[in-house]
C-alpha positions in Angstrom: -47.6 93.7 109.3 -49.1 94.9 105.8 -52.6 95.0 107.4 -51.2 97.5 109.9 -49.5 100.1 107.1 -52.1 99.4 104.4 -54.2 102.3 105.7 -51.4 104.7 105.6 -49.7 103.4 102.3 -53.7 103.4 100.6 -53.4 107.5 102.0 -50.1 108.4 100.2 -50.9 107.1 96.9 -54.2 108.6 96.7 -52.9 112.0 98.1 -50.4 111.4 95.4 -52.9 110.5 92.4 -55.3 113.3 93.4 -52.3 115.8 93.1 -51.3 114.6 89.6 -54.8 115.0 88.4 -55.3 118.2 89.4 -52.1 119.7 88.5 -52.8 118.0 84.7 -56.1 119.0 84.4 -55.1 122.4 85.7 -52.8 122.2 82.5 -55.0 121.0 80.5 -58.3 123.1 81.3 -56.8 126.3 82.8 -56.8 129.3 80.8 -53.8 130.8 79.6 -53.3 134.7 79.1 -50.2 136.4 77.7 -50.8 139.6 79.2 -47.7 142.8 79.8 -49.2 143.5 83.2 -49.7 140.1 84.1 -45.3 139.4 84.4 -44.7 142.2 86.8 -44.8 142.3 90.3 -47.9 143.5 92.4 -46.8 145.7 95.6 -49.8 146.3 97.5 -51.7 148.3 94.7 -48.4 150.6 94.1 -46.1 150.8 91.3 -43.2 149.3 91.6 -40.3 151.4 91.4 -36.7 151.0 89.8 -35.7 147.1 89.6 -36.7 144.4 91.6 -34.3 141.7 90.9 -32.0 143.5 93.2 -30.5 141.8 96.0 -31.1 142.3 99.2 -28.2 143.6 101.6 -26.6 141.1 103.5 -27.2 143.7 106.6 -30.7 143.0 107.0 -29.9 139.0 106.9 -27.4 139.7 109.7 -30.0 142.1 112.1 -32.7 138.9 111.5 -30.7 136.3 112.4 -29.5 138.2 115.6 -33.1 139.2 116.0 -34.1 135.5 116.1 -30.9 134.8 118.0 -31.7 136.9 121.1 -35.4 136.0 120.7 -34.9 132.7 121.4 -32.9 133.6 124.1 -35.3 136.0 125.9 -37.3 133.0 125.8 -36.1 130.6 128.0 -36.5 133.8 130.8 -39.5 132.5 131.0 -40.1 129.2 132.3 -37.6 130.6 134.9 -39.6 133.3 136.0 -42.2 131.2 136.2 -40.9 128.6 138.8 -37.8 131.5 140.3 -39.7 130.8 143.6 -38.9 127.0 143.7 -35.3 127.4 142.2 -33.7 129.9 145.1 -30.4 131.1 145.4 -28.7 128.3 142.8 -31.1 129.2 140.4 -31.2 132.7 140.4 -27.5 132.8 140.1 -27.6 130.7 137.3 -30.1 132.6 135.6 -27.7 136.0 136.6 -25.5 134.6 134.5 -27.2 133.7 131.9 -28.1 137.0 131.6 -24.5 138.2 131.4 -23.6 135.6 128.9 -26.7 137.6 126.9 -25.4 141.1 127.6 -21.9 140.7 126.6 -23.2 139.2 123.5 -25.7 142.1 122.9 -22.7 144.6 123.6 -20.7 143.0 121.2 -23.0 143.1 118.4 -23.9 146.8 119.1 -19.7 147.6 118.9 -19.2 145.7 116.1 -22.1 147.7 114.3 -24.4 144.5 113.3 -27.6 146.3 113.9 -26.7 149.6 112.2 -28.1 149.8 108.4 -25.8 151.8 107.1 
């Protein structure tokens, strides 16, 4: 059984070794400057303005996660309207309401106000 997982075991370790060497000679060799400039961020070649520790409003979280939400949602649309033909009635009505299930979600969200930014 060890003649079977040698290969792989032989692999990690020297992935592993080569990563410690070149992370300590990168210590050791790389050149260090203390520069002002060097500490702040870089935006595209523009200035940054006011601070940039600030946090970020929990708004945009929400409108991402409900942007990935009905993404992955749309999604599955699909595979069903690739093969609707072989599905018929049964599967068209399931897919109606799936849809539904969908809309009333999206409705919801709209009258609670999760996509306005605000």
């Amino acid at each position: 059984m060890f003649e079977v997982f040698f290969p792989i075991l032989f692999l990690f370790v020297l992935a592993v070794v080569i990563a410690l060497i070149m992370s300590g000679l990168s210590v050791f060799i790389g050149k260090r400057t203390k520069l002002g400039k060097k500490d702040e961020p870089y935006e595209c070649g523009v200035e940054p303005v006011g601070n940039t520790k600030e946090p970020v409003p929990v708004k945009f979280y929400m409108v991402a996660i409900l942007f990935i939400l009905f993404d992955i949602e749309v999604i599955f649309l699909f595979p069903w309207a690739v093969i609707s033909d072989r599905l018929g009635m049964f599967g068209f009505i399931e897919m109606v309401v799936f849809v539904v299930i969908l809309l009333v979600g999206y409705f919801y969200i709209l009258k609670r106000g999760a996509l306005e930014w605000d």
